[in-house]
C-alpha positions in Angstrom: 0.0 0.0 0.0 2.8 2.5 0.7 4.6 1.7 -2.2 1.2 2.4 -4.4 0.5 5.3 -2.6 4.4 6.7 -3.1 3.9 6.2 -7.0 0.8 7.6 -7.1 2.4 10.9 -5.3 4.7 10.9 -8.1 2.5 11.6 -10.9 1.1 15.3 -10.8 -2.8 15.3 -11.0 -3.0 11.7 -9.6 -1.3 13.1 -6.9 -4.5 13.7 -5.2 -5.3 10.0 -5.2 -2.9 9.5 -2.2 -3.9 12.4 -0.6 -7.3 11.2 -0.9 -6.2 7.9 1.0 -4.1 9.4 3.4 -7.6 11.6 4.7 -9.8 8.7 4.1 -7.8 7.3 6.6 -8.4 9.8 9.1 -11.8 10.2 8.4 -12.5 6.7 9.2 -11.2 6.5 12.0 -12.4 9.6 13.2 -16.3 8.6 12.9 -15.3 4.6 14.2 -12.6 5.4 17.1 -10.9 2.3 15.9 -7.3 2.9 14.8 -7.8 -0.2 12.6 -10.5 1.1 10.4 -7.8 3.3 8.9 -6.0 0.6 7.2 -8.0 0.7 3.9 -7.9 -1.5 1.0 -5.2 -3.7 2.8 -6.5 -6.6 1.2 -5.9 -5.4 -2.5 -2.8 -4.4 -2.0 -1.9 -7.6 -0.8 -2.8 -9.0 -3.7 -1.4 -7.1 -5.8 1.8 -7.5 -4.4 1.5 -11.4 -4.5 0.9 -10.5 -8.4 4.0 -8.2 -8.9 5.8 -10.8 -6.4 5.3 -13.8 -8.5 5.4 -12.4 -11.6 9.0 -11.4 -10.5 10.1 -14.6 -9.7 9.0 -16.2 -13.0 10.7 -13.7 -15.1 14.1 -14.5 -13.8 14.9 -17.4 -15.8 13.8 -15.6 -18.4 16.3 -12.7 -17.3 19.0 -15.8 -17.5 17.8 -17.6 -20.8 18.1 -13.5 -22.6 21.7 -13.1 -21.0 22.6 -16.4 -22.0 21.2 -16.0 -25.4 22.7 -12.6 -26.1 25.9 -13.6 -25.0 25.9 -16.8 -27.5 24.7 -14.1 -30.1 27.3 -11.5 -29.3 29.9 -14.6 -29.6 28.5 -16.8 -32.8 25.5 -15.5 -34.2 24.8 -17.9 -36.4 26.0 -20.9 -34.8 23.2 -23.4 -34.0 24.2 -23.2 -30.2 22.4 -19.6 -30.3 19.5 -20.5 -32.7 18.9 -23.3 -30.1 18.6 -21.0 -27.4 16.9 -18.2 -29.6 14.0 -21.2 -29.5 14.4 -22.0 -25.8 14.1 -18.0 -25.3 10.8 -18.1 -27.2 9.2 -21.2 -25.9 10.3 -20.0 -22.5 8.4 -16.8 -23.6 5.2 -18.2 -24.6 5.3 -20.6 -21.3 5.9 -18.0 -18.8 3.6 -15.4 -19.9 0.7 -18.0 -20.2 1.6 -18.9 -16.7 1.4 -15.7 -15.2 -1.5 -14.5 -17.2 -3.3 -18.0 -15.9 -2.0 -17.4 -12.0 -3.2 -13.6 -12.2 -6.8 -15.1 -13.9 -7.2 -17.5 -11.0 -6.4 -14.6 -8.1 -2.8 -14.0 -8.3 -2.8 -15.8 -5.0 1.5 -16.4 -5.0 0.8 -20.7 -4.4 -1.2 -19.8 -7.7 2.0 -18.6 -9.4 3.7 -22.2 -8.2 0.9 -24.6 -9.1 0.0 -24.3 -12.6 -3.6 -26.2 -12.1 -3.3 -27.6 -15.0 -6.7 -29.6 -15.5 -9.0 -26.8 -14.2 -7.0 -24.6 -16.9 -8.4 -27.3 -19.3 -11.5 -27.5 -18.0 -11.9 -23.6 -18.1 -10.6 -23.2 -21.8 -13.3 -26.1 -23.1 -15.7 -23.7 -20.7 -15.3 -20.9 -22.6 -15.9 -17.2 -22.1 -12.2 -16.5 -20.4 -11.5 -13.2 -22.1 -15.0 -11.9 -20.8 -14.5 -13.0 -17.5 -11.4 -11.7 -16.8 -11.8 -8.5 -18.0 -15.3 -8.2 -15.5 -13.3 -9.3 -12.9 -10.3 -6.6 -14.0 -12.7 -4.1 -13.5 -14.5 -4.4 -10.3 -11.3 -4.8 -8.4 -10.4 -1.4 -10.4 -13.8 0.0 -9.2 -13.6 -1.4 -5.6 -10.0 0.5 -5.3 -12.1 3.5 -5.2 -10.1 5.7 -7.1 -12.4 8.2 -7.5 -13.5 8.6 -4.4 -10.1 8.9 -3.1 -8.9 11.4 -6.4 -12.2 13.9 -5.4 -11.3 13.4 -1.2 -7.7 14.6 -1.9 -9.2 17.7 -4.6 -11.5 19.3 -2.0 -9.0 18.5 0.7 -5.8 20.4 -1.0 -7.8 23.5 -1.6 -9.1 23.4 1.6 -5.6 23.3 3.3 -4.7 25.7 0.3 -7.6 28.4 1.5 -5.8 28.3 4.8 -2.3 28.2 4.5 -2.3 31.0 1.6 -2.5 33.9 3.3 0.0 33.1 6.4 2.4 31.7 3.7 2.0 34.9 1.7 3.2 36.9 5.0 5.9 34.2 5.9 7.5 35.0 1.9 6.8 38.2 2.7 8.7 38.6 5.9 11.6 37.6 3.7 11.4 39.5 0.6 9.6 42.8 1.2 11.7 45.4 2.8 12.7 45.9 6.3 10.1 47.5 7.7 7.2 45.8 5.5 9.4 42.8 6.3 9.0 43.4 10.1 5.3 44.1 9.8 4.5 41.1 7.3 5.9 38.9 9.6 4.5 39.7 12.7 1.2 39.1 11.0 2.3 36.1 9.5 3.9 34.3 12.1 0.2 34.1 14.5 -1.5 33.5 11.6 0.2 30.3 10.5 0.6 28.5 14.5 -3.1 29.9 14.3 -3.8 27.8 11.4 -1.2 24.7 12.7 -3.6 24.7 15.6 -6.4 23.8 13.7 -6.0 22.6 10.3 -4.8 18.9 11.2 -8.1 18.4 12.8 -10.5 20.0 10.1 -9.0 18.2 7.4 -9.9 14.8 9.4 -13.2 16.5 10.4 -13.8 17.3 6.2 -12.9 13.6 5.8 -15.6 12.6 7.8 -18.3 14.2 7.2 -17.7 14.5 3.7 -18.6 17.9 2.9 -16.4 21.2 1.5 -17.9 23.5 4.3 -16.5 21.2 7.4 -13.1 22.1 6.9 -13.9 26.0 7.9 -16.0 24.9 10.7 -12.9 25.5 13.2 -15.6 25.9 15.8 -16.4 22.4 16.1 -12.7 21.7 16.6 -12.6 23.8 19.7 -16.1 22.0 20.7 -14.0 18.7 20.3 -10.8 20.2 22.1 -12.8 20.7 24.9 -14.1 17.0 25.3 -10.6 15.6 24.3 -7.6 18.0 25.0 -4.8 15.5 25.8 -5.7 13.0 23.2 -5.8 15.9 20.3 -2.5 17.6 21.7 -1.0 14.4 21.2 -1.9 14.1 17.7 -1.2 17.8 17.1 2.6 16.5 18.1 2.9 13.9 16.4 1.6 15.9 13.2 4.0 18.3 13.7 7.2 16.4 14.9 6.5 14.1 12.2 6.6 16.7 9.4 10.0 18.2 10.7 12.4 15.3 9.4 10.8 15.2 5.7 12.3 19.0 5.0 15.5 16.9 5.3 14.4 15.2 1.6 13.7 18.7 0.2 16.9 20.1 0.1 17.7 19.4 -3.4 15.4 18.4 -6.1 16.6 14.6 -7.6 15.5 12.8 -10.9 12.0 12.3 -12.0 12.3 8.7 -11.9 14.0 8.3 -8.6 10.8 10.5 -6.6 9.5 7.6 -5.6 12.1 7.2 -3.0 11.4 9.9 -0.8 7.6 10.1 -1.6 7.9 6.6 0.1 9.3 8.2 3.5 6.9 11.3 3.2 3.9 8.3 3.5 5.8 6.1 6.0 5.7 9.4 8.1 2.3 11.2 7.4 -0.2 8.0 7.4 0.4 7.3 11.4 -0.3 11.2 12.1 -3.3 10.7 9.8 -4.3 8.0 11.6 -3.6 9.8 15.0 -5.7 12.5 14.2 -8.3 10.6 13.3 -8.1 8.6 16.6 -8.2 12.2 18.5 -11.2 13.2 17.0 -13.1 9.5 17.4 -12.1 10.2 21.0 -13.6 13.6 21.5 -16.9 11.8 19.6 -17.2 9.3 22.3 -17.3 12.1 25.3 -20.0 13.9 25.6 -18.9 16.2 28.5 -16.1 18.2 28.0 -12.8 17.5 30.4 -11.7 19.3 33.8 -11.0 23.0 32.9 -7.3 22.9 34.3 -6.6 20.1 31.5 -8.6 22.0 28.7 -6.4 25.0 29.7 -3.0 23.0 30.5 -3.0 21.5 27.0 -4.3 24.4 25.1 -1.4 26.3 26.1 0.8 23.2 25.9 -0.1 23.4 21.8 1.6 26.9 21.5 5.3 26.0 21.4 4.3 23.3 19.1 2.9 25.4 17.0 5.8 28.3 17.6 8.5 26.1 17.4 7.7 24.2 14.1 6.9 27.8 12.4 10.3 28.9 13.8 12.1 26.0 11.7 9.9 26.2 8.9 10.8 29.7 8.9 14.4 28.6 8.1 13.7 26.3 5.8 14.0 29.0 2.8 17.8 28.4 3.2 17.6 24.9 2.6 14.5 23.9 0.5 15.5 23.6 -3.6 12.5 26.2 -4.2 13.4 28.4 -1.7 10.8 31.1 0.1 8.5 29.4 -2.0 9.0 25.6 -0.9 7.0 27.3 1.9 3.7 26.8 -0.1 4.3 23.0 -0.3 3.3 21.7 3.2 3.4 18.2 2.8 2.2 17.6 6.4 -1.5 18.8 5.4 -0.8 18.8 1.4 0.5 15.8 -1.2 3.0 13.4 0.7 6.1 14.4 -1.6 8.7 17.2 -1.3 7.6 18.5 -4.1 4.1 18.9 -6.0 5.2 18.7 -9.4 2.5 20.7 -10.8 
């Protein structure tokens, strides 16, 4: 599932799909309480990585019989030692891939990718009707991935986080650029704004996820409503939101190869989904109580989320020095946006 969701993250546009996932996640668990309710579409993945995972270890020999082949070639290309294993290479072609394509028919369990079946493959080809059935069966497991769901959940989601980080970002570039006194001023209002915003926007995004609807994530009142009811549990999650975001500026420092993004977009999700699915558990929390906490704690943790806040905009402050983009790396928060150091739009 991370792997998926790392490619996915690669690929502008799609991008949204993991997003999507990564507040599904949160949303679920949000409205159940359960932390396992989080782990979506486990299953698929599974077997979809049986599917890659034998497919892989069929096509080695194949790997070998090509070296072997070439080699002969590059050595005596018409002797009959390489026509022979020209044929080997193409019987070995045709045998495989009708292997495969029969294990991935039947499941792609991986014992299906070992145990050829070879009488119910009989009995199915005399059946008939192959061809139609796998390609019905191709496209409900494409439809129960969700895809769309997910692609939609991560659009309204991004602008949402956009419509809140804009204008505190705008004053954070601005407290760098503009000149010193406009730099003073821009900054002062910038630097309240955006703990203002950290405060709150972990929360409404998982509060968006679930209830499903656009408005929710400006509905910052409820979060306070939920603060009250949950304080410890949702300062927790504020920190590991936070904390966890601080390491992946580490992977934006310089910007490396298209096809090697995957890499660190796999990090970015290994450290965003458990803060997703803390958040979520904070909110499924404050659900359950119906009577907000003692005052002292309400108060104690309230003020406990202000050097959070203050000292993860102090870093992200100087993080202009060290992001590829520079002040404007600032705009791709990849705690609340896309989990990749860069958006590639």
């Amino acid at each position: 599932m991370f792997l998926g969701l790392a490619f996915i993250a690669t690929i502008p546009i799609l991008q949204f799909i993991s997003l999507g996932y990564l507040l599904e996640t949160s949303g679920r668990v949000s409205r159940s309480g359960r932390l396992r309710d989080g782990f979506i579409g486990i299953r698929p993945a599974a077997r979809v990585g049986s599917m890659v995972l034998g497919t892989v270890i069929w096509w080695g020999p194949l790997f070998l019989i090509s070296d072997t082949w070439y080699a002969s070639y590059l050595i005596q290309p018409h002797s009959t030692v390489t026509r022979s294993w020209f044929v080997t290479l193409l019987l070995s072609c045709l045998l495989i891939i009708g292997h495969v394509l029969w294990a991935w028919f039947r499941g792609g369990r991986l014992r299906s990718f070992f145990w050829p079946a070879p009488l119910k493959f009989i009995k199915r080809m005399l059946q008939g009707g192959l061809f139609t059935e796998a390609r019905d069966d191709l496209w409900n497991f494409v439809r129960g991935l969700q895809l769309q769901h997910f692609f939609w959940l991560g659009l309204r989601g991004f602008a949402g986080a956009v419509a809140w980080l804009f204008i505190p970002i705008l004053f954070f570039i601005g407290a760098t650029t503009l000149p010193a006194g406009a730099a003073a001023i821009s900054g002062l209002i910038g630097f309240p704004l955006f703990m203002f915003v950290l405060l709150y926007l972990p929360f409404l995004q998982a509060h968006f996820a679930a209830e499903n609807r656009l408005e929710a994530i400006f509905e910052w009142g409820e979060i306070r409503q939920q603060f009250r009811r949950a304080p410890i549990a949702l300062w927790f999650a504020l920190a590991i939101t936070l904390l966890f975001a601080l390491p992946l500026y580490l992977l934006k420092i310089e910007l490396i190869p298209r096809e090697a993004t995957m890499l660190p977009n796999l990090v970015f999700v290994a450290f965003i989904f458990p803060a997703r699915l803390m958040t979520g558990w904070a909110l499924g929390r404050a659900r359950r109580h119906q009577t907000p906490r003692f005052w002292l704690s309400r108060w104690l943790f309230r003020l406990a989320g202000l050097p959070l806040v203050a000292g993860y905009v102090f870093i992200v402050f100087f993080t202009r020095f060290t992001s590829w983009y520079g002040v404007w790396s600032m705009f791709e928060q990849h705690a609340f946006l896309v989990p990749a150091p860069f958006l590639g739009f």
